[in-house]
C-alpha positions as CSV (number, residue, x, y, z in Angstrom):
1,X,80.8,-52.1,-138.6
2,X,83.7,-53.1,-136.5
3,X,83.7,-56.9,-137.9
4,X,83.0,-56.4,-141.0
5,X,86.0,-54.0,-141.6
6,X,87.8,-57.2,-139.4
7,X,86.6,-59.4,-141.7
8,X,88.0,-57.3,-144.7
9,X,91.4,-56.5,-143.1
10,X,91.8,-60.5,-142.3
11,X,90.9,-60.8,-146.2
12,X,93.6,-58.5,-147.0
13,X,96.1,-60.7,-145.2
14,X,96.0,-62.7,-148.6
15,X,96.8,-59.9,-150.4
16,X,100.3,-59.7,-149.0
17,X,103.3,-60.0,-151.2
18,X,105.7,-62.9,-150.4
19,X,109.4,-61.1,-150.0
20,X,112.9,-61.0,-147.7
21,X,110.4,-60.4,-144.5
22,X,109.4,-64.2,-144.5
23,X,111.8,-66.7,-143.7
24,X,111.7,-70.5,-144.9
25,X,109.3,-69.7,-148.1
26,X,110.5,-70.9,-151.6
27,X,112.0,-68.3,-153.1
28,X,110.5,-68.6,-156.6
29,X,107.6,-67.4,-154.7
30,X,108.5,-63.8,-154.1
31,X,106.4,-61.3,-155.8
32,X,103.6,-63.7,-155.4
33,X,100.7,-63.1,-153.3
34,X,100.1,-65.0,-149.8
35,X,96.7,-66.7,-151.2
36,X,98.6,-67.2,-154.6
37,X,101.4,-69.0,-152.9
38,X,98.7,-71.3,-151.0
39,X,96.4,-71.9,-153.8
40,X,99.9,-73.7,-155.8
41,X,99.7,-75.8,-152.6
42,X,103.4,-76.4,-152.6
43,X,104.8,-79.6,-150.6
44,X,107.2,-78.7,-147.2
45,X,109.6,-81.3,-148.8
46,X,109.6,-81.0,-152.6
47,X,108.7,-77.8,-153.6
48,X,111.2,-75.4,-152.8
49,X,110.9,-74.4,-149.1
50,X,114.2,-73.4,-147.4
51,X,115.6,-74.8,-144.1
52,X,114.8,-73.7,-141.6
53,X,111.0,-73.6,-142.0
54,X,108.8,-73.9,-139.1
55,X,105.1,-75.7,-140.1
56,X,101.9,-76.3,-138.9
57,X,99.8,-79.0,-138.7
58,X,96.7,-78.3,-139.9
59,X,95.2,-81.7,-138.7
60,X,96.8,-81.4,-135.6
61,X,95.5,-77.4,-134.7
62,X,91.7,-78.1,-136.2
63,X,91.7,-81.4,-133.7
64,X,92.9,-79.1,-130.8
65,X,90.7,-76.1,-131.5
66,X,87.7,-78.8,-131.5
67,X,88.9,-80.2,-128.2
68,X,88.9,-77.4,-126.6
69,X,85.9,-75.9,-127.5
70,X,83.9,-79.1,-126.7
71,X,85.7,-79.2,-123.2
72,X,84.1,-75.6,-122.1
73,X,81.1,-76.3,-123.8
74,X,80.9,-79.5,-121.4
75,X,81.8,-78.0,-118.3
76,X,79.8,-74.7,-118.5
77,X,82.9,-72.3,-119.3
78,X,82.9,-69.3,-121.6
79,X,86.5,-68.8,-123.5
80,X,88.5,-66.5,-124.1
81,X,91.8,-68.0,-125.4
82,X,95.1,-65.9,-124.7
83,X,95.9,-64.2,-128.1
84,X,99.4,-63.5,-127.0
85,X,100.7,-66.9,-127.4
86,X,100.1,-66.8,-131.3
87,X,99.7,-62.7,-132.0
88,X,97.8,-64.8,-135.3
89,X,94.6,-62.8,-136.3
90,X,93.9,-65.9,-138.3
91,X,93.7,-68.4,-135.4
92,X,91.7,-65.5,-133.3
93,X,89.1,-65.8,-135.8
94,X,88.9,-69.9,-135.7
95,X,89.0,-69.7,-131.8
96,X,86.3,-67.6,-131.9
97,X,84.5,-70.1,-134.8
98,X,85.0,-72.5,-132.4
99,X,82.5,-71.2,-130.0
100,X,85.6,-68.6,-128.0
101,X,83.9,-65.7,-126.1
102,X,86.4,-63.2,-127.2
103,X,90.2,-63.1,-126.6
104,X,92.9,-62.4,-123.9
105,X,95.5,-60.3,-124.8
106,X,98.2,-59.1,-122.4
107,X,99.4,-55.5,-123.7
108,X,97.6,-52.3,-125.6
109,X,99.7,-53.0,-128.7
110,X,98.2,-56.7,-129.1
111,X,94.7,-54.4,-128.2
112,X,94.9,-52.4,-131.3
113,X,96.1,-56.0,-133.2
114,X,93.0,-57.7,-132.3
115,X,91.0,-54.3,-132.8
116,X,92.6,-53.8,-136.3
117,X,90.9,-57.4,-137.2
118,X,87.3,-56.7,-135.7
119,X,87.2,-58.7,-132.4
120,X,84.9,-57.2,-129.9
121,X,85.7,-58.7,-126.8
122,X,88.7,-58.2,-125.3
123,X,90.0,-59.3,-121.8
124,X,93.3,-57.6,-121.1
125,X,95.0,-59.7,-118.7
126,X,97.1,-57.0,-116.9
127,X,96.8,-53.8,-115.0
128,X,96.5,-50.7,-117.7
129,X,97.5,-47.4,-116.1
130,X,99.5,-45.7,-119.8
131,X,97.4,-42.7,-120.2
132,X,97.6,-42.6,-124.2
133,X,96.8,-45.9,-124.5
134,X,93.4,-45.9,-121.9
135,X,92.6,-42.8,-123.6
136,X,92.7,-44.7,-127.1
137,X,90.7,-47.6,-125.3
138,X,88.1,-44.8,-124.4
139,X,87.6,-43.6,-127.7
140,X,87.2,-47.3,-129.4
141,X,84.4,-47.5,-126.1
142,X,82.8,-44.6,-127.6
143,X,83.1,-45.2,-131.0
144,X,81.8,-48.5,-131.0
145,X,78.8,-49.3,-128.7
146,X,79.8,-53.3,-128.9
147,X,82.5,-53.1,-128.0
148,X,83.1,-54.9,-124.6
149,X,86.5,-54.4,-123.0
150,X,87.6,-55.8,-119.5
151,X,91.0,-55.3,-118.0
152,X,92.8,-56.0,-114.8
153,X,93.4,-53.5,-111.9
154,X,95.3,-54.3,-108.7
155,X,95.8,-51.4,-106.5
156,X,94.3,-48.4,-105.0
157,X,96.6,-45.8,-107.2
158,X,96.6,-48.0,-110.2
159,X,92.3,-46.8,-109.8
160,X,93.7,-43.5,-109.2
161,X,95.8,-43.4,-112.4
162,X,92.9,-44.6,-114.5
163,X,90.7,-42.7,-113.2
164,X,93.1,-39.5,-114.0
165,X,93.2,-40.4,-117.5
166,X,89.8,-41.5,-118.0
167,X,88.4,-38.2,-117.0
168,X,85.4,-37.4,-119.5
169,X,85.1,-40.6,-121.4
170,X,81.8,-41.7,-122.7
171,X,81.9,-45.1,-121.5
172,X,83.1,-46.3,-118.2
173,X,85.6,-49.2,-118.6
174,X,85.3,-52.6,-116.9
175,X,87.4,-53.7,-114.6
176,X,88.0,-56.7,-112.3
177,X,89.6,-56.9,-109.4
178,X,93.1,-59.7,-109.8
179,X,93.5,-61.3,-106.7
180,X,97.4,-62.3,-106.4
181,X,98.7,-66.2,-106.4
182,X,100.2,-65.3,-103.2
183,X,103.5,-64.0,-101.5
184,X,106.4,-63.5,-104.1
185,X,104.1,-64.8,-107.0
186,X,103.0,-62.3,-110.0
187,X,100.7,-59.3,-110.0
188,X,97.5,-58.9,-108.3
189,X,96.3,-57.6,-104.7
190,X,97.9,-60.1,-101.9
191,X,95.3,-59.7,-99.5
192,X,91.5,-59.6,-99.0
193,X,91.9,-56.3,-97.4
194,X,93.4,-54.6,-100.0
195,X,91.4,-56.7,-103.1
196,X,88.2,-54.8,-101.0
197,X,90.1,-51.2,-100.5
198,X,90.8,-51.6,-104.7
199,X,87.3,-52.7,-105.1
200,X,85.8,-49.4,-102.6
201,X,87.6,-47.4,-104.9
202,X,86.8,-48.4,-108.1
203,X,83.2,-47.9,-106.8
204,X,84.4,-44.3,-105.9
205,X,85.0,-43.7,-109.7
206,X,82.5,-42.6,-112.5
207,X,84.9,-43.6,-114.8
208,X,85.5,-47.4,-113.9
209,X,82.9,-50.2,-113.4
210,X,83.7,-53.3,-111.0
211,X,82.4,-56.1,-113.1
212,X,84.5,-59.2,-111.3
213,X,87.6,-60.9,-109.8
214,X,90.7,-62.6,-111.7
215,X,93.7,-64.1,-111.5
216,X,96.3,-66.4,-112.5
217,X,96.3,-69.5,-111.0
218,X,99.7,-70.8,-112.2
219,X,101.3,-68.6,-110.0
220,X,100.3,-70.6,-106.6
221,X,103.4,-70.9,-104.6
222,X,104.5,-74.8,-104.9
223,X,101.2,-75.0,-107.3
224,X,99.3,-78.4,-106.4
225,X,95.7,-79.5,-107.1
226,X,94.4,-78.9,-103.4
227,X,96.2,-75.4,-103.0
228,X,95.2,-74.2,-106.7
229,X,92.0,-75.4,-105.9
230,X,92.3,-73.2,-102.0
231,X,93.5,-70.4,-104.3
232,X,90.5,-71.1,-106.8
233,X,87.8,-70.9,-104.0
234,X,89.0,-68.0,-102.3
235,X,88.5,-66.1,-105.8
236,X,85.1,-67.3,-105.3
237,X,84.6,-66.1,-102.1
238,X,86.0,-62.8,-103.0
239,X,83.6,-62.4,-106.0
240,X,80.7,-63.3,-103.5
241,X,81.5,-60.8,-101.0
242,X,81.5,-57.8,-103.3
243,X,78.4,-59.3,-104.5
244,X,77.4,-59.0,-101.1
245,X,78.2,-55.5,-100.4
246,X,76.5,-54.4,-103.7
247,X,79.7,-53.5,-105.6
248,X,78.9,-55.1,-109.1
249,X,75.6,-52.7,-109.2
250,X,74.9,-52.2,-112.4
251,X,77.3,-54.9,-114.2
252,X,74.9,-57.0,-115.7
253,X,77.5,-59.6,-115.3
254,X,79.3,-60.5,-113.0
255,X,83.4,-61.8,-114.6
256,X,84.8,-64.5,-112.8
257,X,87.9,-65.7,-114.2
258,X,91.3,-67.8,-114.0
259,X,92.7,-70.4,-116.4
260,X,96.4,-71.0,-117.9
261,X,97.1,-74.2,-119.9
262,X,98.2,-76.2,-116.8
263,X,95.5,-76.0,-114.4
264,X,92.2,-75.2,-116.2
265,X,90.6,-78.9,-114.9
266,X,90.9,-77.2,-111.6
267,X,89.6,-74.0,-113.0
268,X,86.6,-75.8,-114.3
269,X,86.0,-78.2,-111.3
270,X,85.8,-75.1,-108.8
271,X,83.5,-73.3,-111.3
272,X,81.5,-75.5,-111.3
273,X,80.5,-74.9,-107.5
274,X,79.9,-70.9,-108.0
275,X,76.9,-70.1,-105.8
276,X,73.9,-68.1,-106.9
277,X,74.9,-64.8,-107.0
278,X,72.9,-61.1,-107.7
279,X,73.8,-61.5,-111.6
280,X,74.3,-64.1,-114.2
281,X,78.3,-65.3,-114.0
282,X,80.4,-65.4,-117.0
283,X,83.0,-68.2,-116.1
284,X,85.8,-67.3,-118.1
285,X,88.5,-69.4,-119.1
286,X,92.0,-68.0,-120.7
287,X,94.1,-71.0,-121.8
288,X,96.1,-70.3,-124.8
289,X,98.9,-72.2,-125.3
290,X,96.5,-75.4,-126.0
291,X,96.3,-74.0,-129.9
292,X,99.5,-75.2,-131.0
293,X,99.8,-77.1,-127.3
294,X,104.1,-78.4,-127.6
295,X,106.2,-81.4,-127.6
296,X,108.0,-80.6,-123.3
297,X,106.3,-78.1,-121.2
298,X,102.8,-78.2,-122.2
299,X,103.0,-81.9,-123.4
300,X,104.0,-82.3,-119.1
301,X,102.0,-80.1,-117.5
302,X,98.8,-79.9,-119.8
303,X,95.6,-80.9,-117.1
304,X,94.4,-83.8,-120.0
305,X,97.4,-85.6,-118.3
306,X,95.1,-85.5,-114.7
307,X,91.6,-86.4,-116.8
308,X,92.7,-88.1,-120.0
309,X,88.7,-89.4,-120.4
310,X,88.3,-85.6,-121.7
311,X,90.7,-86.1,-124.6
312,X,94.4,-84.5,-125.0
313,X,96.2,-82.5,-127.1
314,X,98.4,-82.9,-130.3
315,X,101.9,-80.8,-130.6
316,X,101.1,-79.1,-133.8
317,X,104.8,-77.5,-134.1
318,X,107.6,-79.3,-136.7
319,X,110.6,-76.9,-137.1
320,X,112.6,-78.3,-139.9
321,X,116.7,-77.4,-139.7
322,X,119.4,-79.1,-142.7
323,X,122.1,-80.9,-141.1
324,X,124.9,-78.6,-142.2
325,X,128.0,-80.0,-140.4
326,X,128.9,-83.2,-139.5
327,X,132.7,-82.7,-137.7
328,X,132.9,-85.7,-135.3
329,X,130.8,-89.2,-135.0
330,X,129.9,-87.4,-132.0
331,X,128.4,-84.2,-133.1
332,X,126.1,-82.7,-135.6
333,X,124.8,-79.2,-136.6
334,X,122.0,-78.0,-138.4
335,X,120.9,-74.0,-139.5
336,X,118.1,-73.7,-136.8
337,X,118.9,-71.9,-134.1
338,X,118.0,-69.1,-131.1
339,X,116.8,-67.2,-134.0
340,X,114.1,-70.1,-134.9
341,X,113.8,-72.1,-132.4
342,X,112.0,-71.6,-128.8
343,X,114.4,-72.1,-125.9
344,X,113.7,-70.2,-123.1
345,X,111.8,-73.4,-121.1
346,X,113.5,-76.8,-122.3
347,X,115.8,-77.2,-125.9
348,X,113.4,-78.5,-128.9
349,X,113.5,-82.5,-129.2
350,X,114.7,-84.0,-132.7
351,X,111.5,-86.2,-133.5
352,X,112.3,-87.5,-137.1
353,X,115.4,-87.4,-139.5
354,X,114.5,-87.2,-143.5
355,X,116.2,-88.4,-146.4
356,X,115.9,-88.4,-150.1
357,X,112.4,-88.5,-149.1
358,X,112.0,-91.2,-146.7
359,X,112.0,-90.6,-142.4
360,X,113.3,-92.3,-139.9
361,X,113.2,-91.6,-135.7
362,X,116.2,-89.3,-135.2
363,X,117.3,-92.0,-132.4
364,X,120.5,-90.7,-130.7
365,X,119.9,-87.6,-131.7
366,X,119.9,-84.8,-128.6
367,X,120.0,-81.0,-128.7
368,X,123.0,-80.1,-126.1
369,X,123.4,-76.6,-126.7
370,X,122.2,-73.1,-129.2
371,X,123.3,-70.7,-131.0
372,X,122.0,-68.0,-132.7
373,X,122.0,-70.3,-136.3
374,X,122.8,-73.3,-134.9
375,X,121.6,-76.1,-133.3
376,X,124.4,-78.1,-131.5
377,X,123.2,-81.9,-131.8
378,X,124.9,-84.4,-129.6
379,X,125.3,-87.7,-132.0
380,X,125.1,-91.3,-130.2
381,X,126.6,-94.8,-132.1
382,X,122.7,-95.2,-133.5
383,X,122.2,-91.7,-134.9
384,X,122.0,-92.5,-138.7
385,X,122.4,-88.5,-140.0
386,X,124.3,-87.0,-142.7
387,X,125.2,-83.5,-143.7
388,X,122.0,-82.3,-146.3
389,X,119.3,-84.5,-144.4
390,X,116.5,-82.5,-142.9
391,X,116.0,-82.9,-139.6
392,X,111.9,-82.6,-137.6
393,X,112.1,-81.1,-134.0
394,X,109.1,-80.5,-131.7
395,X,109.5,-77.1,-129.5
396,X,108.3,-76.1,-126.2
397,X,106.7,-72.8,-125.0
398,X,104.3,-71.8,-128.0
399,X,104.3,-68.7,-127.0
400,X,108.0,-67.9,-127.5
401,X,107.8,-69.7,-130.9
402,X,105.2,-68.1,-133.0
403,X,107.0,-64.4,-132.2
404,X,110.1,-65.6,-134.3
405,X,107.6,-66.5,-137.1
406,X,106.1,-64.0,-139.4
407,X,104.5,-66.0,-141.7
408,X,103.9,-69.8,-140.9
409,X,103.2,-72.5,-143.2
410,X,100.3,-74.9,-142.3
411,X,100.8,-78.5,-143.5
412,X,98.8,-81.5,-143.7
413,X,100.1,-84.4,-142.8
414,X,102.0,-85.5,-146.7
415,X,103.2,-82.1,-146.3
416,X,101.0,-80.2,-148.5
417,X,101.0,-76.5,-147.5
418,X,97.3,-75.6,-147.3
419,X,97.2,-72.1,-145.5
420,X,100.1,-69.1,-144.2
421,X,99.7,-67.7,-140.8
422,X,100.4,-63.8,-140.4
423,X,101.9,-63.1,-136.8
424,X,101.9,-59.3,-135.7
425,X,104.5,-59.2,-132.4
């Protein structure tokens, strides 16, 4: 029942009336409907879209969803992809298409997104001690008997909170255990001690069910293969021991599960050498950045880098700014800025300058600085640039781009506008 009234409410995203709310769209096309604005399949270039517009390739995301679902197929790993990065029901439901267990999510409002939409898996990455919203996750439990929800705890009061506002619920409510990257890293218990003293107390609970150990591997202190790898094995060791002592009775699974977008080869290379426990192991991988993957961070950091026989990833961002100012042979501006544009990791990087329908590299070209609607572009003797030319940057941090981006154009590659993506932040 759930998915099929998913399925209609991701139906209904068509239905939505193009108006002020969405940026970068032609403006002949308000009053029309999302799926009558893609059916026209307008060109990015030629066919009215404003500056700035951010797109999407849609050769580019189809090749990395593939990649990525081959990759866990190949190395045993169930997925669930971290919704947070794009908050894009849409892409939830191709991740999952493309073989995705369910989907990470990191707060209760991005819970009731994802509900809203029919998925029924749901791996909240975070410790979850609000009252009205573990209440309102008890009552989707009870309403809905497929519903399989799994969330983070991390201490021996966070169990006690839970366990306090849990109090009569139908269905007890999974949890796992999330072990800590170490001293002055993120959340999670920073001892073995006290991951067992969480664990004893979940098992104290009728309201709470141990089900497994997680954590965030990025995190590591000084992050390297061998002591991401140390931190990897000692969540193994930890999942073994509770196995030992008989805390996952009646589980039926047992979660074990790490896995940003910078270290998931290690992820999958340390799963791979989980012992037999008590109960079948569902190896779950979170990476979510790889959808869109970028043009800095990820395009650094991404593990393909360390194992480029398993493939790599394509950036599938172009955010396209007009060059509105031209004050000095030294400087340029275009109408992109903080408001648009990701820049909370590295500035985005001009890729491709176009003109009266022709590109060339935007050589010379270098974001020095942002501002709210502008892009401050530092202008060498080979920038060839002129005030109305259209400018292509690629953007790190996917993440903090898709939340300034309601409704996304998807392009193919001769710019062709094929799909829109909805965002709910």
């Amino acid at each position: 029942m759930a998915r099929e009234a998913g399925t209609e409410a991701l139906a209904r995203l068509a239905e939505e009336r193009i108006d002020h709310r969405f940026k970068g769209l032609p403006p002949d096309a308000a009053g029309l409907t999302v799926a009558e604005l893609a059916a026209q399949r307008r060109n990015l270039f030629t066919d009215g879209f404003t500056t700035p517009v951010l797109a999407l390739s849609a050769e580019r995301l189809e090749h990395n969803l593939a990649l990525m679902e081959t990759y866990t197929a190949r190395h045993g790993l169930a997925f669930a992809p971290h919704g947070k990065t794009s908050m894009a029901p849409q892409l939830f439901r191709r991740q999952i298409e493309h073989g995705a267990w369910g989907i990470t999510l990191a707060m209760p409002h991005q819970v009731w997104v994802a509900r809203a939409f029919g998925f029924g898996r749901i791996f909240l990455a975070n410790e979850l001690v609000d009252p009205a919203a573990l209440r309102r996750i008890a009552a989707d439990l009870a309403a809905d008997p497929d519903f399989r929800f799994v969330c983070y705890v991390d201490s021996v009061r966070g169990v006690e909170l839970m366990d306090a506002a849990l109090r009569g619920a139908a269905r007890p409510v999974d949890v796992v255990v999330e072990l800590g990257a170490g001293e002055g890293a993120r959340t999670g218990v920073r001892t073995d001690a006290d991951a067992r003293a969480v664990a004893d107390a979940v098992a104290g609970t009728a309201t709470l069910r141990l089900v497994g150990v997680a954590g965030y591997e990025a995190q590591v202190p000084g992050a390297s293969p061998d002591r991401v790898g140390d931190w990897l094995r000692r969540l193994v060791a930890l999942a073994a021991e509770f196995d030992k002592a008989g805390l996952f009775a009646g589980a039926g699974e047992i979660v074990l599960s790490a896995g940003g977008s910078e270290w998931f080869d290690a992820v999958a290379d340390v799963f791979a050498e989980v012992p037999a426990l008590s109960l079948p192991v569902l190896k779950l991988l979170r990476s979510g950045a790889y959808v869109s993957h970028d043009d800095v961070h990820y395009s650094r950091l991404t593990p393909f880098n360390r194992v480029p026989e398993e493939g790599s990833l394509e950036p599938a961002f172009r955010l396209w700014a007009q060059v509105v100012s031209r004050p000095s042979p030294e400087q340029a501006f275009v109408n992109a800025g903080k408001r648009d544009a990701a820049y909370d990791l590295d500035h985005p990087v001009a890729h491709v300058v176009r003109r009266d329908g022709t590109e060339h590299p935007a050589a010379g070209i270098e974001v020095t600085a942002l501002s709210d609607q502008h892009l401050w572009l530092g202008t060498g003797p080979q920038a060839d640039v002129e005030v109305g030319d259209w400018i292509g940057f690629g953007l790190s941090h996917p993440c903090t781009v898709f939340d300034k981006w309601q409704l996304i154009p998807v392009a193919e590659a001769d710019g062709t506008v094929v799909d829109y993506l909805r965002t709910f932040f």
